[in-house]
C-alpha positions as CSV (number, residue, x, y, z in Angstrom):
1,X,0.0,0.0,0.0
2,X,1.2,3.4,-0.9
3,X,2.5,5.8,2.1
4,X,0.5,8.8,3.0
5,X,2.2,11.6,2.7
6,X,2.8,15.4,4.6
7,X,3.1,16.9,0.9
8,X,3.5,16.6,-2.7
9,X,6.4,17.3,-4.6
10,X,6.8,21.1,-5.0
11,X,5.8,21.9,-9.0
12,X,8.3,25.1,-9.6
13,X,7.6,27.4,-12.7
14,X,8.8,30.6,-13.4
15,X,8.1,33.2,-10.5
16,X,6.0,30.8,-8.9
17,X,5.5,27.1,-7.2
18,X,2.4,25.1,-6.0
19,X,2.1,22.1,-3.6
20,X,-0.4,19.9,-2.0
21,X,-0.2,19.2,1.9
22,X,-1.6,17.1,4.4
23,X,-3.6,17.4,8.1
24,X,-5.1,16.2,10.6
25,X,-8.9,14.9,10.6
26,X,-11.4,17.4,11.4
27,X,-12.6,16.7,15.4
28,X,-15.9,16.1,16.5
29,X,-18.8,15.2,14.3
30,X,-16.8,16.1,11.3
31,X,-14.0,13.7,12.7
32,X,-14.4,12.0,9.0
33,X,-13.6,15.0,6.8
34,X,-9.5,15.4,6.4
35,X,-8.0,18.6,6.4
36,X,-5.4,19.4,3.5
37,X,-4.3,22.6,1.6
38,X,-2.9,24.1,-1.7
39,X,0.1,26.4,-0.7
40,X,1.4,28.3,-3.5
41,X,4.5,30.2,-3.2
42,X,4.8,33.8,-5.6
43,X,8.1,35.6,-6.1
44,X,7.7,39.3,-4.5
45,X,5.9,41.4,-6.6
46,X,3.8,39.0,-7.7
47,X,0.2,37.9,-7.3
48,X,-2.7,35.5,-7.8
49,X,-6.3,35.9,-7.8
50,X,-9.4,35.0,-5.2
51,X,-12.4,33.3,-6.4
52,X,-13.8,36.5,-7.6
53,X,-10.8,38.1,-9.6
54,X,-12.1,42.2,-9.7
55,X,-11.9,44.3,-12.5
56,X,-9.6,41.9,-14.2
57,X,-7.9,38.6,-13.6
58,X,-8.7,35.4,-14.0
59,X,-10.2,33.2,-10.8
60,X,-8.2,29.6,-10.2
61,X,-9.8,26.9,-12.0
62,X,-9.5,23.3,-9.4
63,X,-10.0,20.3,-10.6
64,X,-10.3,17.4,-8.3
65,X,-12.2,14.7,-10.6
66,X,-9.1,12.6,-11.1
67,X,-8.8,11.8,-7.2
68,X,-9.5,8.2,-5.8
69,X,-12.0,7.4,-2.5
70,X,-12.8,11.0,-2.3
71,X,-16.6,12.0,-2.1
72,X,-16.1,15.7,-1.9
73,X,-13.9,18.7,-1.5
74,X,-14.4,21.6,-0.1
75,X,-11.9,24.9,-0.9
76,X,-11.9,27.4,1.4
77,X,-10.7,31.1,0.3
78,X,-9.2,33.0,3.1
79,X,-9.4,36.6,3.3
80,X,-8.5,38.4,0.1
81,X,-7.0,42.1,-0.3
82,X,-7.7,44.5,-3.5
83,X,-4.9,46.6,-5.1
84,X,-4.6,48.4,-8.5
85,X,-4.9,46.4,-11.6
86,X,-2.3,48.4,-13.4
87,X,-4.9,49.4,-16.1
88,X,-7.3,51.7,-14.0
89,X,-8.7,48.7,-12.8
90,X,-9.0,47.1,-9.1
91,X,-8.2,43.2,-8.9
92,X,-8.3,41.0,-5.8
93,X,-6.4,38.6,-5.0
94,X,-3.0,37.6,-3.3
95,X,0.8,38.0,-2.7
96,X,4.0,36.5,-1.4
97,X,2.5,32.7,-0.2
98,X,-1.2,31.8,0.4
99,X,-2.7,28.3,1.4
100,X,-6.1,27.5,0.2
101,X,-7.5,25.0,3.0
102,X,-9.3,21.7,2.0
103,X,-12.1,19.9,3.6
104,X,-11.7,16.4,2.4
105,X,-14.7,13.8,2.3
106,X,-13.8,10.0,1.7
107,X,-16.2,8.1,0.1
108,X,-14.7,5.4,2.6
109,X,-13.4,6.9,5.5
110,X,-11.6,3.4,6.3
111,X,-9.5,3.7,3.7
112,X,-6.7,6.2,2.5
113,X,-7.9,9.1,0.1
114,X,-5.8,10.0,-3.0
115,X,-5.8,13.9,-4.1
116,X,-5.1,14.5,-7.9
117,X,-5.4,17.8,-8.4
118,X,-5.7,20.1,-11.8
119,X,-5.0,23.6,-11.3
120,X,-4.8,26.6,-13.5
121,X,-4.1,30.3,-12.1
122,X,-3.0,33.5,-13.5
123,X,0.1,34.9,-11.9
124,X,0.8,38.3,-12.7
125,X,3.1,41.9,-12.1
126,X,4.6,43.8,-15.6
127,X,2.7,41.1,-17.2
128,X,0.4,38.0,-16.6
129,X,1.2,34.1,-16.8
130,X,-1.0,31.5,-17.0
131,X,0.3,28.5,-15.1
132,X,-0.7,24.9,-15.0
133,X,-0.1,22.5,-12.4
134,X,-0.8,18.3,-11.9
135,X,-0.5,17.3,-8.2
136,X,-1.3,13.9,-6.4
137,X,-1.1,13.4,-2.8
138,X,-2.1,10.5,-0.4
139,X,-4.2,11.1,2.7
140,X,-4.8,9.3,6.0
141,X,-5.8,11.9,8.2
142,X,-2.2,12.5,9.8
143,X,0.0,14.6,8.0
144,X,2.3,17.1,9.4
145,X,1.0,20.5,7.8
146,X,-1.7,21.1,10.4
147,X,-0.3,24.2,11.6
148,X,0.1,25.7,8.5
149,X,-3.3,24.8,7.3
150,X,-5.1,25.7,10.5
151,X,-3.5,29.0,10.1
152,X,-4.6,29.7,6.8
153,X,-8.2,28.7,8.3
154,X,-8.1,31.6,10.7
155,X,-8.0,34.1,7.5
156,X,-10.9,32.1,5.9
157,X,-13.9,34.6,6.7
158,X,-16.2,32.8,9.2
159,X,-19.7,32.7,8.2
160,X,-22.1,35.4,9.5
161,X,-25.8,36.4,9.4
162,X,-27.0,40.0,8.1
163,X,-27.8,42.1,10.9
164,X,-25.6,40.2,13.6
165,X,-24.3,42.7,16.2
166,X,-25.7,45.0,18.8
167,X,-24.6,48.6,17.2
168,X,-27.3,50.4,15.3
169,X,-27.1,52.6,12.2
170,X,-25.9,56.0,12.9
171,X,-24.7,55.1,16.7
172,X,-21.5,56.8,18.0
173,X,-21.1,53.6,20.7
174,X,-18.0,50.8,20.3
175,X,-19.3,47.5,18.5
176,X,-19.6,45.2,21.6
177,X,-19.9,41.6,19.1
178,X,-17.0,39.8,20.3
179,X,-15.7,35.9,19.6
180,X,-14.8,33.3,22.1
181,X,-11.3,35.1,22.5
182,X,-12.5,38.2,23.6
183,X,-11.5,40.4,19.9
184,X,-14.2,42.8,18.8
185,X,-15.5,41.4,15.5
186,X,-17.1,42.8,12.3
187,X,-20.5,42.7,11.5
188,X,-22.7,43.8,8.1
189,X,-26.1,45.4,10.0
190,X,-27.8,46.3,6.8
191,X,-27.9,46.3,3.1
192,X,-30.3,48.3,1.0
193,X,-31.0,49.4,-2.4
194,X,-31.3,52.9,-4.0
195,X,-32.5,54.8,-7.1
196,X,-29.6,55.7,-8.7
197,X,-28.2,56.8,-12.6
198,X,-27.8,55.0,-14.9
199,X,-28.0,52.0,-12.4
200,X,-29.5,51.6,-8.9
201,X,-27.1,51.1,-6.3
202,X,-26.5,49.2,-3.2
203,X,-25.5,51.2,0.3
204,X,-24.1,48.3,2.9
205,X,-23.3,49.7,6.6
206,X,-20.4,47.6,8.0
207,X,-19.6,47.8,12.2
208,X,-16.3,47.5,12.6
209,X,-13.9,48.7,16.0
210,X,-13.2,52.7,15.5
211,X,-10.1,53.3,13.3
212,X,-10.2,49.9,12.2
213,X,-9.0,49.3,8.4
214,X,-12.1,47.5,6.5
215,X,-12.5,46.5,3.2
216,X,-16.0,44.5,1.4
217,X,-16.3,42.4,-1.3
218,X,-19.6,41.8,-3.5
219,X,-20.5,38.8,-5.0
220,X,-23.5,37.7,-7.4
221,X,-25.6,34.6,-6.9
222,X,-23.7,33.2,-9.8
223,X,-20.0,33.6,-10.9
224,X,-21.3,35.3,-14.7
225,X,-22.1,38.1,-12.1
226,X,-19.4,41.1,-12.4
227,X,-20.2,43.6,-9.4
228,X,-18.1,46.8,-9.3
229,X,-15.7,46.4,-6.2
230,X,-18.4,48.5,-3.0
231,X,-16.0,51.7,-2.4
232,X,-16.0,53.2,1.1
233,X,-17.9,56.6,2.2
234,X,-16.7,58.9,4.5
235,X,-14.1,58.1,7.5
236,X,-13.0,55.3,9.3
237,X,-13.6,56.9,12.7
238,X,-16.9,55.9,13.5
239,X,-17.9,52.1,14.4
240,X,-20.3,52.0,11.6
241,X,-19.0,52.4,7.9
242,X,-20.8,52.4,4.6
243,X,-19.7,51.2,1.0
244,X,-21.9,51.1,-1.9
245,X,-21.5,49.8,-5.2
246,X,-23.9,49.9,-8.3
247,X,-25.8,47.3,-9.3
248,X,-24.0,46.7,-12.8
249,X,-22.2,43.8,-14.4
250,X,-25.3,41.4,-14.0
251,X,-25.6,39.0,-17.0
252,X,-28.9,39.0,-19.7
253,X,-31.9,39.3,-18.2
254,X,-30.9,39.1,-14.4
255,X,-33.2,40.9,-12.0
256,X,-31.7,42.6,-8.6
257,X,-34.7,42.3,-6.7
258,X,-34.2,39.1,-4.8
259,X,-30.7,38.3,-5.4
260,X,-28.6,37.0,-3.1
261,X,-25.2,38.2,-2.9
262,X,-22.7,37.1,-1.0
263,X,-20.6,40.0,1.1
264,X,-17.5,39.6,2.4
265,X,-16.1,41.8,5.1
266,X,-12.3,42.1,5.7
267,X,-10.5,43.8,8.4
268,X,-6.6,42.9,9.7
269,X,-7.8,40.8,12.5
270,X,-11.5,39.4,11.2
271,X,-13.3,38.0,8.2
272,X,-16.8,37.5,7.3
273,X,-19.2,36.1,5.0
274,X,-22.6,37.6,5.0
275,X,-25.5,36.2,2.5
276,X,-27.4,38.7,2.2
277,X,-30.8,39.1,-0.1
278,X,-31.8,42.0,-2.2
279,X,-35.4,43.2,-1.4
């Protein structure tokens, strides 16, 4: 029988490299799902893209079809950061070294799981690369990048609800909504629609700590959906914040009114992910 492994092989290409590695099981009632990441290493100065790409860019494409005694996989995106597209444009994405955590499902979960990944991303700086990668990697639930991946985890924005949070729109008080460690948290407390030209737009308030850095992220119900990136109004001050965006770049025949987008808050100590529904 083949050995598990802690990682793949490291496939090296110009300006940039891509590996598979190996964790733990997942504990608790998820104690079948295996943990396991993509890392992918980018010389300085260059970048990679989220799942949503911005203005331009090109989103990684993952392939996981060719892997054996695996039911599912889950990718998990942690927090992205926006920065000039060199043509005008905004794009989101990543630099220097990011690990994109896995949730594995065996179809048997006595048996070893074999990854075999298929991965295309951009890479780009003066000029953009397209770069393809084949990977394989073995899995028993006991490989020895935990740390890494559990790190990468803590960036991946936790799931929230619209609304969560105790600070009201236009209040002057502290947002109180703290985790289990005791850090203040974001929260999105609203998001509405307004008559705007040519398109309507959406106004989003955000609570964040006072003089926190925040950023948002819109996303369309479907990935053929190209939002303009929300853009922030007025100061970072005040524990309440708004962005608005217009509601442009939805495909053929798409209506707003009962969308739902997904929203994702980002601040240098918290993530979120808010579903939230146009009404």
């Amino acid at each position: 029988m083949a050995r598990a492994q802690d990682a793949s092989d490291w496939d090296a290409q110009n300006h940039t490299a891509v590996r598979l590695i190996a964790g733990a099981k997942l504990a608790g009632s998820q104690a079948k799902v295996l943990r396991a990441g993509i890392e992918i290493k980018l010389d300085p100065g260059w970048h990679t893209y989220w799942r949503d790409p911005g203005d331009s860019g090109v989103p990684p494409k993952i392939d996981f079809s060719g892997s054996d005694n695996v039911k599912s996989v889950t990718v998990l995106w942690p927090a992205p950061e926006r920065f000039p597209d060199g043509a005008g444009g905004t794009s989101i994405g990543y630099f220097d070294r990011v690990i994109l955590p896995l949730h594995v499902t065996p179809q048997n979960a006595g048996k070893p799981s074999s990854l075999q990944l298929k991965l295309g991303y951009d890479i780009c700086s003066n000029m953009c690369v397209p770069v393809e990668s084949e990977l394989k990697l073995l899995l028993n639930g006991d490989g020895a990048e935990e740390a890494a991946i559990e790190k990468a985890e803590i960036r991946v924005p936790r799931r929230a609800t619209l609304g969560e949070g105790d600070v009201q729109a236009g209040s002057t008080k502290d947002v109180s909504v703290t985790n289990n460690a005791g850090a203040k948290n974001l929260a999105i407390l609203s998001v509405r629609r307004e008559p705007g030209s040519p398109h309507e737009r959406v106004v989003v308030e955000v609570a964040a700590p006072a003089g926190a850095a925040v950023d948002l992220f819109a996303e369309g119900p479907t990935p053929d959906w190209s939002l303009p990136l929300p853009e922030a109004k007025g100061s970072g001050d005040r524990p309440t914040r708004l962005f608005t965006f217009d509601l442009d770049g939805l495909p053929p025949d798409a209506k707003a009114e009962g969308a739902m987008l997904t929203l994702t808050a980002v601040s240098d100590d918290d993530a979120i992910e808010v579903p939230a529904r146009l009404d």
